[in-house]
C-alpha positions in Angstrom: -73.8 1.7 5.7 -75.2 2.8 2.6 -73.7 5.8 0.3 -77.0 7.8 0.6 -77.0 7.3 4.3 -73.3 8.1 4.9 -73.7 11.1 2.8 -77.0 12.4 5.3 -74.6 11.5 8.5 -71.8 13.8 6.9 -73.8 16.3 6.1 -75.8 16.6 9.4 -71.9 16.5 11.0 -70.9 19.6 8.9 -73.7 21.4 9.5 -73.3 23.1 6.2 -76.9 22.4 4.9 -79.9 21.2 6.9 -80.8 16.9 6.9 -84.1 15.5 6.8 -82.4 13.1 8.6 -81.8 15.7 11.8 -83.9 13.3 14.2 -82.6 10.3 13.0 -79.2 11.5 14.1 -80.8 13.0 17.3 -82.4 9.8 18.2 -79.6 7.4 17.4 -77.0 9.3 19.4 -79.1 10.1 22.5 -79.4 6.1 22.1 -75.9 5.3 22.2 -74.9 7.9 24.8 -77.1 6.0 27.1 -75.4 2.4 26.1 -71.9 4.1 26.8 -72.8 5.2 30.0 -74.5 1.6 30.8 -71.7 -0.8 32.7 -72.0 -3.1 30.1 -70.8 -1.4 27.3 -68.0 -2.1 25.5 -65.8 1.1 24.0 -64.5 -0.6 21.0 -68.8 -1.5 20.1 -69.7 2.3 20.9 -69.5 3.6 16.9 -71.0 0.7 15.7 -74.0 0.8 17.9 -74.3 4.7 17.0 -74.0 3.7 12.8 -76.5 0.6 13.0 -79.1 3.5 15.2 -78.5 5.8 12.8 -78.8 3.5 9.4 -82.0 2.0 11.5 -83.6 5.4 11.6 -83.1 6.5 8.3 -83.9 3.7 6.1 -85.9 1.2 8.8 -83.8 -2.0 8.6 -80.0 -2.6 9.2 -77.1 -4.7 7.2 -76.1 -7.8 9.6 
């Protein structure tokens, strides 16, 4: 994940100061609650689903 987009995901976290990025991080996680809940999910894939969303939602394309 890239600095800039780690930095918005921390911030929006904190809540100490408000995130363009707010739906990104909205969107993302509502996203990867559903794929938890799904019976193929796999736990140890759960916060790497949620940071690929999140980086995909912010910048529009993901690291492989």
């Amino acid at each position: 994940m890239e600095e800039r987009i780690a930095q918005e995901l921390v911030a929006i976290l904190k809540a100490q100061e408000v995130s363009d990025y707010d739906n990104a991080f909205e969107r993302a996680f509502e996203l990867t609650k559903a794929y938890a809940g799904s019976a193929n999910a796999q736990p140890s894939a759960i916060p790497s689903v949620f940071e690929k969303l999140f980086e995909l939602f912010v910048s529009g394309t993901t690291k492989a």
